[in-house]
C-alpha positions as CSV (number, residue, x, y, z in Angstrom):
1,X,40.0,-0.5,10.9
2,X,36.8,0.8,10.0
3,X,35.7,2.3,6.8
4,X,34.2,5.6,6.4
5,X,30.8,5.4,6.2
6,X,29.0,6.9,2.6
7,X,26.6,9.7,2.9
8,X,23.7,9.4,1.1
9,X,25.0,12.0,-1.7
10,X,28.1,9.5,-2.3
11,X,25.2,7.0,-2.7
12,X,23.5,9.0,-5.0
13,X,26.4,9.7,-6.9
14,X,28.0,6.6,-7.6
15,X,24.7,5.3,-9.0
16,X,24.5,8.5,-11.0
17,X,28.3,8.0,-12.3
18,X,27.4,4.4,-13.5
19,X,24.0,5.9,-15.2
20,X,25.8,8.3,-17.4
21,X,28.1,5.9,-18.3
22,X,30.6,6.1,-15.4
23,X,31.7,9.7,-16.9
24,X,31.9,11.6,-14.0
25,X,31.6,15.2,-15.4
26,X,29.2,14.6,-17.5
27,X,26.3,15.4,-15.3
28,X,27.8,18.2,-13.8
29,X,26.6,21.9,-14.8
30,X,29.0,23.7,-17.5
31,X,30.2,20.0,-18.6
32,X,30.5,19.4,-22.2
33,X,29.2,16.1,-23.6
34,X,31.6,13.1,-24.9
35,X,30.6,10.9,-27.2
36,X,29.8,8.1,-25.1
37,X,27.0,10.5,-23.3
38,X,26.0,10.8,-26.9
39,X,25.6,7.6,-27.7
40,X,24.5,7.0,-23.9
41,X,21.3,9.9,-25.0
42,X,20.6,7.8,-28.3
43,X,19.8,4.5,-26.6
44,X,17.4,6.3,-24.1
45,X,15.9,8.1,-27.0
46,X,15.4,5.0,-29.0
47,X,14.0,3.6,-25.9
48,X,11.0,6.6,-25.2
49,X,8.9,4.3,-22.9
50,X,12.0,4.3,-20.6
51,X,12.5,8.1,-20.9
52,X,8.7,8.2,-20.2
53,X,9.0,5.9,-16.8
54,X,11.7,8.7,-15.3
55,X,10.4,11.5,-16.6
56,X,6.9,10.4,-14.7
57,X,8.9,9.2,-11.6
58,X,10.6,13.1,-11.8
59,X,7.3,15.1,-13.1
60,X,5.9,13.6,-9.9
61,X,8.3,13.3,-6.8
62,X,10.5,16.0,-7.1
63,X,10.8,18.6,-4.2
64,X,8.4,20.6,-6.2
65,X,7.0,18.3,-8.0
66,X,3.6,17.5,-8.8
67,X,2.5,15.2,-5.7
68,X,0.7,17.3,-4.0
69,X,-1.2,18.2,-7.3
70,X,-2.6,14.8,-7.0
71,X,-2.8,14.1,-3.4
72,X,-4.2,17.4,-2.0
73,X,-5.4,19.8,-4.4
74,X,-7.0,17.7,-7.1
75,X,-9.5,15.8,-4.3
76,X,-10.2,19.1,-2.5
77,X,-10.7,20.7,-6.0
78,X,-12.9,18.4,-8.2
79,X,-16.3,19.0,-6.6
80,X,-15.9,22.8,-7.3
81,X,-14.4,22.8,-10.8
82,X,-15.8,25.0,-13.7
83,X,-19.0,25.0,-15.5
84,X,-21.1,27.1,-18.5
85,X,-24.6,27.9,-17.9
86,X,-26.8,27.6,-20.7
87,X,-30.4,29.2,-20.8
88,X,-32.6,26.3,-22.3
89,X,-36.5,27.3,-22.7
90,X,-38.7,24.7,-21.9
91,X,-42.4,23.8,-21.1
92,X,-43.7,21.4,-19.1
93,X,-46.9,20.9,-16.3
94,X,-44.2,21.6,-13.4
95,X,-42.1,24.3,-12.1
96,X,-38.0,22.9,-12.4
97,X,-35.2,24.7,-12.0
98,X,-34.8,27.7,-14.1
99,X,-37.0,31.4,-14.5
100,X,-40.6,31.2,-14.9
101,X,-41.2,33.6,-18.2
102,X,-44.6,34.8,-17.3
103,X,-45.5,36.7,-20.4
104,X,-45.5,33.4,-22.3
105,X,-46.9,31.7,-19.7
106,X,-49.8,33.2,-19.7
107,X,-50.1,33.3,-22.9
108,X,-49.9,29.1,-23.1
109,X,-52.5,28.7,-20.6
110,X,-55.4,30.9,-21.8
111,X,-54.7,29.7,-25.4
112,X,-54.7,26.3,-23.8
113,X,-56.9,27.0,-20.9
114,X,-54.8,24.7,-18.9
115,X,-53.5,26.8,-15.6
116,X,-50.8,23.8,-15.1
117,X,-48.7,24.3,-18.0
118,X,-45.5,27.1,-17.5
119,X,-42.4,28.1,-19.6
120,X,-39.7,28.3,-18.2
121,X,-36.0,29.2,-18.9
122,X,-34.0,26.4,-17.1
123,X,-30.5,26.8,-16.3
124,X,-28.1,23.8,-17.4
125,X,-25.0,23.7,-16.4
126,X,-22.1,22.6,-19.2
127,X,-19.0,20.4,-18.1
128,X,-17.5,20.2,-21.4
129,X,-15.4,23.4,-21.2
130,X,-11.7,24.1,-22.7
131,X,-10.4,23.8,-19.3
132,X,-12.5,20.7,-17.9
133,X,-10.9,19.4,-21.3
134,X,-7.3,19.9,-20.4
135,X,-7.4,19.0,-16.7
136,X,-8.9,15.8,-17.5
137,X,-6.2,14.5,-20.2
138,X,-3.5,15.5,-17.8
139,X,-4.8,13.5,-14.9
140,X,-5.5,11.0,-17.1
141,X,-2.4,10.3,-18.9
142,X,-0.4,11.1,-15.4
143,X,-2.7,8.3,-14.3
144,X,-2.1,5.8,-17.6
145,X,1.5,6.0,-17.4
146,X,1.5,5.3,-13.1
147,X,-0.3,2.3,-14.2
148,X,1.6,1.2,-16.8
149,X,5.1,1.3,-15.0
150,X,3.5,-0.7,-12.3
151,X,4.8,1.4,-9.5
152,X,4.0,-0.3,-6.1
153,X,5.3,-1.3,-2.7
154,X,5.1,-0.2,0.5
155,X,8.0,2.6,0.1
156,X,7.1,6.2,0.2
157,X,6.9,5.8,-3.6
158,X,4.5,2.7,-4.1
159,X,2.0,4.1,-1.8
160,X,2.2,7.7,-3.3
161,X,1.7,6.5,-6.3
162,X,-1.0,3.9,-5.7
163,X,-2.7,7.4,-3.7
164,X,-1.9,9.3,-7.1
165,X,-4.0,6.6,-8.8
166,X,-7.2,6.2,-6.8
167,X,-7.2,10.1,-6.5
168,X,-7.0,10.4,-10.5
169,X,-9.8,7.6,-11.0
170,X,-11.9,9.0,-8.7
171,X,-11.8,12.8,-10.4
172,X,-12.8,11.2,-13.6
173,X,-15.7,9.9,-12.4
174,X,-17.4,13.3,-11.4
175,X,-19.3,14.7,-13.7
176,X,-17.1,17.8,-14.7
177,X,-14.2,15.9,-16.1
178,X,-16.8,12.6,-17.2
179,X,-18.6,15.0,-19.7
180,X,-15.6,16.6,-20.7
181,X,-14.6,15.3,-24.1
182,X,-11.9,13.1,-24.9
183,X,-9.3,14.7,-26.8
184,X,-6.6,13.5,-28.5
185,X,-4.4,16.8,-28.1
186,X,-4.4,19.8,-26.1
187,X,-4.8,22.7,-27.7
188,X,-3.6,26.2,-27.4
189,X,-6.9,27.5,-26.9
190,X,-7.2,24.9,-24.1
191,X,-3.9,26.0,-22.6
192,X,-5.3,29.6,-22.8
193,X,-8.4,29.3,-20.8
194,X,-7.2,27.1,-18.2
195,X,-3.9,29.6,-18.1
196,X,-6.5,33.1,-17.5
197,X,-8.7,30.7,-15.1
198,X,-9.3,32.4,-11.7
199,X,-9.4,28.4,-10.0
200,X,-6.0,27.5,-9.7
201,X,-6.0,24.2,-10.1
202,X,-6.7,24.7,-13.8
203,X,-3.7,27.1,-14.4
204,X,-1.3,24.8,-12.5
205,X,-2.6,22.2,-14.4
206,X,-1.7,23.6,-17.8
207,X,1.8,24.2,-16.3
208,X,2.4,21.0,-15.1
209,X,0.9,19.8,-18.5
210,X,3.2,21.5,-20.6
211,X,6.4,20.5,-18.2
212,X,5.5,16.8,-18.4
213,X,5.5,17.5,-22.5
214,X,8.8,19.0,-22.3
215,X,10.3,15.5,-19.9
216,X,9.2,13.0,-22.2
217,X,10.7,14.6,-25.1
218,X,13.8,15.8,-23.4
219,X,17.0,16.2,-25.2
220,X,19.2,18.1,-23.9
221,X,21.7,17.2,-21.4
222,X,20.6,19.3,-18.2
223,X,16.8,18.1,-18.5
224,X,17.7,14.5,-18.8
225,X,20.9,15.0,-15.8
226,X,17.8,15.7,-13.3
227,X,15.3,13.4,-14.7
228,X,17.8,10.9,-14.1
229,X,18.9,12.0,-10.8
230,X,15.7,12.9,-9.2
231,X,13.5,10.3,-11.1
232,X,16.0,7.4,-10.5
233,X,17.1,7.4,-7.3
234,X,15.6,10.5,-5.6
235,X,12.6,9.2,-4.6
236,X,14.5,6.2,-2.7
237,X,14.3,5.7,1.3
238,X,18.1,5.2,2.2
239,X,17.9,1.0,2.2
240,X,16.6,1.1,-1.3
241,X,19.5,3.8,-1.9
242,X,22.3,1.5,-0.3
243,X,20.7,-1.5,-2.7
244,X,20.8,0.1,-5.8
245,X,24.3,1.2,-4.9
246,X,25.0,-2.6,-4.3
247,X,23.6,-3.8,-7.5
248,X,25.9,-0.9,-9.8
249,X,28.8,-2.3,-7.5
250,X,28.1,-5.6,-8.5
251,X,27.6,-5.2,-12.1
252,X,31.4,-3.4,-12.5
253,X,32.5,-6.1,-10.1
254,X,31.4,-8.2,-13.4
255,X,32.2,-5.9,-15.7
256,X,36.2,-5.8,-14.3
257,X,36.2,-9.7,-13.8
258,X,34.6,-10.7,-17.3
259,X,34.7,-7.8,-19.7
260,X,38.1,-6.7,-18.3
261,X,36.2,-3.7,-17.1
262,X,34.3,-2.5,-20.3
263,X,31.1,-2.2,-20.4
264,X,30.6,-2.7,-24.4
265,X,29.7,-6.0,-24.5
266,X,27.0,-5.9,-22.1
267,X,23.3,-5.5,-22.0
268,X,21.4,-3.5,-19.2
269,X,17.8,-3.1,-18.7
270,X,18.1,-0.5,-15.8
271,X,14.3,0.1,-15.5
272,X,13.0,-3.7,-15.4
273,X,9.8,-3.4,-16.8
274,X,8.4,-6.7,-18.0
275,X,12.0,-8.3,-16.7
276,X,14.0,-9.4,-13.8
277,X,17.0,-9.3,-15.4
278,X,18.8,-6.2,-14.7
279,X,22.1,-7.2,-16.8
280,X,23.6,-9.4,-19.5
281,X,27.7,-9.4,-19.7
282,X,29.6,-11.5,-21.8
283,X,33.3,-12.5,-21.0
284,X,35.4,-14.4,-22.7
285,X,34.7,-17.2,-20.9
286,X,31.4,-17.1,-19.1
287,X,28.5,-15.1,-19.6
288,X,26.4,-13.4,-16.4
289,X,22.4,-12.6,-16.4
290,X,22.0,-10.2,-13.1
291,X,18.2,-10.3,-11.7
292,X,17.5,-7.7,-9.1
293,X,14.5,-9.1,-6.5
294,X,13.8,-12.0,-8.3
295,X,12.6,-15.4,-7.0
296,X,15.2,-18.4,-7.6
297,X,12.8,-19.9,-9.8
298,X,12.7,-16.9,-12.2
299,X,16.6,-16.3,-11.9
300,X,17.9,-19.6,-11.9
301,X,14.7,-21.6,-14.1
302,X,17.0,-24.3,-15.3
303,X,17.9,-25.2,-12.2
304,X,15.1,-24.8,-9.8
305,X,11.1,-24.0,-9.9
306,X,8.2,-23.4,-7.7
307,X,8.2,-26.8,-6.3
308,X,11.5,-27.0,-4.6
309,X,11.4,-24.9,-2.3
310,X,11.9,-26.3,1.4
311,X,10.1,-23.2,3.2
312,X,7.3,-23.5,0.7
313,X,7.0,-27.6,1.0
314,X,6.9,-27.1,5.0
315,X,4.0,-24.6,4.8
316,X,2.5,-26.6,2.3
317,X,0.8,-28.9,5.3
318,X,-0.3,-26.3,6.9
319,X,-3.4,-25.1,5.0
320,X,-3.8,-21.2,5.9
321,X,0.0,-20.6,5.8
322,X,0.0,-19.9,2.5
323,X,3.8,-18.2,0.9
324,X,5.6,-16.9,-1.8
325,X,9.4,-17.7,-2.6
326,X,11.5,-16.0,-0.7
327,X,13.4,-13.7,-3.0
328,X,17.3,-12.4,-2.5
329,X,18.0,-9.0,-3.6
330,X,20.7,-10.0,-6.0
331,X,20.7,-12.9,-8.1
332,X,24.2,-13.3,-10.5
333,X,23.4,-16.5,-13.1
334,X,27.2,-17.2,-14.6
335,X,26.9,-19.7,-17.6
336,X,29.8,-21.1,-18.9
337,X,30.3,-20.7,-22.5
338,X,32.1,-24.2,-23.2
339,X,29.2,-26.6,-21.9
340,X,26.5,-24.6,-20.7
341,X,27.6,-25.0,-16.9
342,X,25.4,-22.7,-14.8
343,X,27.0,-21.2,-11.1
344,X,24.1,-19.3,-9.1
345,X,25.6,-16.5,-6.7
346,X,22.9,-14.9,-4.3
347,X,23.9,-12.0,-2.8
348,X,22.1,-10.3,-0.1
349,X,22.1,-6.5,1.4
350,X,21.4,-4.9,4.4
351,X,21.4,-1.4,5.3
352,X,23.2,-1.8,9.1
353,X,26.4,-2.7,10.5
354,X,27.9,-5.8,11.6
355,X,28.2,-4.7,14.7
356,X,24.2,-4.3,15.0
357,X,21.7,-7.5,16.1
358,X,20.1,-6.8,12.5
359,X,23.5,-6.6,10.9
360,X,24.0,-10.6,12.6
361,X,20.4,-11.9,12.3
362,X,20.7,-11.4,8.4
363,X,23.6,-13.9,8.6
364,X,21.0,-16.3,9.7
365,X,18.6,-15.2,6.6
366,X,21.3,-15.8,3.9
367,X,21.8,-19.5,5.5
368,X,18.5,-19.8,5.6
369,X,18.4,-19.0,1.6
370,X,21.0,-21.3,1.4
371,X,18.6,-24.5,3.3
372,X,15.7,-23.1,1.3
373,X,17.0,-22.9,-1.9
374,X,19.4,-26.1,-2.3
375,X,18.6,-27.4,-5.0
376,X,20.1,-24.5,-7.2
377,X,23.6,-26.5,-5.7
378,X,22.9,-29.9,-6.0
379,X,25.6,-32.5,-6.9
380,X,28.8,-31.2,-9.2
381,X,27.2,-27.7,-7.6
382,X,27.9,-28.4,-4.3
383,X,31.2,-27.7,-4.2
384,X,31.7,-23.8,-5.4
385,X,32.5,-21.3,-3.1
386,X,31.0,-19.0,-1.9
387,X,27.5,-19.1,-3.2
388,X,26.2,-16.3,-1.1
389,X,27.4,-12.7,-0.2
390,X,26.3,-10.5,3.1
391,X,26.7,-6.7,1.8
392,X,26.7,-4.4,4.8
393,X,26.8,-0.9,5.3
394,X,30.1,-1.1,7.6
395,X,32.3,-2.4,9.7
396,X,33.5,-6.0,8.0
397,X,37.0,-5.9,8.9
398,X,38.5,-9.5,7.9
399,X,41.4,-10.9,9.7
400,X,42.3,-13.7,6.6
401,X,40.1,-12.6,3.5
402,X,41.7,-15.8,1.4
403,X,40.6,-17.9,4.1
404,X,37.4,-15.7,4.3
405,X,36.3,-16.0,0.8
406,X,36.4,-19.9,0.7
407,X,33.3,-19.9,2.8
408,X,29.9,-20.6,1.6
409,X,29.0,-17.3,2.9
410,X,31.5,-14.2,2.8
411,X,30.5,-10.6,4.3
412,X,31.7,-7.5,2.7
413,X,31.2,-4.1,3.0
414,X,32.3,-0.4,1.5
415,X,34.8,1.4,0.7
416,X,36.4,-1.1,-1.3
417,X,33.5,-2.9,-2.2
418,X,33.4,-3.7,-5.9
419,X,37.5,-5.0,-5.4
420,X,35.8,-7.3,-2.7
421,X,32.6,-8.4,-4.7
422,X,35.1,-8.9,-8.1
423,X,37.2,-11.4,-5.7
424,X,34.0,-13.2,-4.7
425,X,33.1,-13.9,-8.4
426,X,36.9,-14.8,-8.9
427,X,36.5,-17.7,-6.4
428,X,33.4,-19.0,-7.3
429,X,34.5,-19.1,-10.9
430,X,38.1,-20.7,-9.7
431,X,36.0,-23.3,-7.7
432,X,34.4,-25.1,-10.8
433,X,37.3,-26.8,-11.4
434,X,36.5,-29.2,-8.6
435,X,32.6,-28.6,-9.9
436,X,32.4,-31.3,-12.9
């Protein structure tokens, strides 16, 4: 019998309910924080570059948010910004730009008797105004942080963002926000005259100036309940949705079979900066290092590297077919605490049903990582099962799920999906006994 298939809002919220700690009223309006959300706030706070990374990710790509600051208005805008005219008198033997004052003029040449020479008041234009000011830190640091996180891709959000860059370096280099001088606050004045501007991108600048302030230092619960669930997982096409969803289903699969289902002595790094690893748990027993889109060689170092891959070696002859490691969406490292033993569990996801041609083809692709990558299960490796799961979106319906899970390769798929994935570590982990 077929599951019923999740909506994107159960998606959302699942992730959401392992975000805020798996408390599932927190996030909700009118709920009253616990003290885990407390704690939960304090290790985000004492983190600020990771409440800096949403709130960006939020500030920007929202419903309302500011994308269409940088990707329409601020390129159609920055040829016409502001400037201050300044009268400067000058003389010279030509006529510039500027009022010829003929009085003095005159007056020049016959004490001079030179007919060439002319005073003139010439107009200069001034860039470095209040507003230019303010407009220019906020595209700049909208344009630091963008850079810093390292958003990219090909997803709506890696090419919005890569958009959001070349848009913002390209208004700094015209000359109203070039001359505008660095600052290294904005001030109220600033606020002020870009507020009572009659250009609009200069007032909606200063509001979307002051509402990224008010993100990054975010503390209470209803500002950082939407940075996380717009800035998180909003932004995400619905296969990026379903793998996220995957990965939090994995990690309480771990927490359940190695932490008997708390998560207190484990280690996330949710946003991945700098990292692969997406988790640390320790059991007991064994101790698991998650990697989310990571290459075997980074995952699994000890055990393979850059060399040993078989797709790699066979392109290898072929001069312009250059490629990178292929890389599994889900990598799950368990190291035995006793001798060090490592078991590697790739685990791949796909959007689509079994029933579809994709749904089957990825079969073939996690066999393939299986050939590809066999080194990571050479020798006393070889015999653990499974050391792959196929998550689909629906319709895996098992007739004989012992016999199932004794496969290299099991399929799974929701509703009850972490129960399934907690099995799958349960008989990789019972099959090192035959693995010495």
């Amino acid at each position: 019998m077929a599951g019923h298939l999740l909506t994107r809002d159960e998606l959302e919220t699942d992730v959401l309910d392992f975000l805020y700690a798996r408390m599932n009223a927190v996030w909700r309006p009118g709920a009253r924080p616990a003290d885990a959300l407390t704690a939960f706030l304090e290790r985000l706070a004492s983190k600020p570059a990771d409440l800096a990374h949403l709130a960006i990710i939020y500030h920007l790509f929202r419903p309302d948010g500011a994308e269409n600051f940088f990707v329409e208005q601020l390129p159609d805008s920055v040829d016409r910004l502001s400037h201050t005219t300044t009268r400067n008198r000058s003389t010279s033997r030509r006529i510039g730009r500027g009022q010829i004052v003929w009085s003095e003029t005159l007056v020049r040449q016959h004490a001079r008797t030179d007919p060439t020479i002319f005073v003139v008041n010439e107009a200069v234009k001034e860039y470095d105004t209040p507003s230019n000011r303010l407009l220019a830190n906020y595209v700049r640091e909208v344009w630091t942080e963008l850079d810093r996180i390292g958003v990219s891709g090909r997803g709506r959000l890696g090419v919005s963002s890569e958009k959001i860059i070349a848009n913002s370096q390209e208004a700094l280099r015209s000359a109203y926000l070039r001359e505008a001088r660095s600052i290294t606050a904005v001030t109220a004045s600033m606020l002020s005259a870009a507020s009572r501007s009659k250009h609009s991108i200069y007032w909606r600048a200063a509001n979307l100036w002051q509402e990224l302030e008010a993100l990054q230092n975010a503390k209470d619960i209803s500002s950082l309940r939407d940075i996380l669930k717009v800035g998180w997982v909003g932004p995400l096409v619905d296969d990026d949705l379903f793998e996220i969803y995957v990965l939090v289903r994995v990690l309480r699969a771990l927490e359940n079979a190695l932490c008997q289902g708390s998560s207190d002595t484990a280690e996330y790094n949710l946003i991945g900066r700098g990292s692969t690893w997406i988790a640390k748990l320790s059991g007991m027993e064994w101790v698991a290092t998650v990697h989310f889109n990571a290459a075997p060689h980074n995952s699994f170092y000890s055990l393979i590297d850059e060399n040993d891959y078989k797709y790699k070696t066979l392109l290898a002859h072929y001069g312009g077919a250059a490629a990178a490691a292929r890389r599994p969406d889900i990598s799950v490292l368990l190291r035995r605490k006793a001798d060090g033993f490592i078991l590697p569990i790739i685990i791949e996801v796909k959007n689509t049903s079994l029933h579809s041609q994709y749904g089957r083809d990825s079969i073939y692709k996690v066999f393939g990582y299986l050939a590809d990558f066999a080194k990571l299960w050479v020798s006393e490796r070889g015999a653990i099962r499974p050391k792959a799961a196929l998550v689909l979106r629906s319709d895996v319906e098992v007739d004989d799920w012992a016999a199932a899970v004794r496969e290299e390769v099991v399929l799974v798929s929701p509703p009850d999906l972490t129960t399934r994935l907690e099995q799958v570590f349960f008989a990789a982990l019972g099959s090192t006994s035959t693995a010495q």
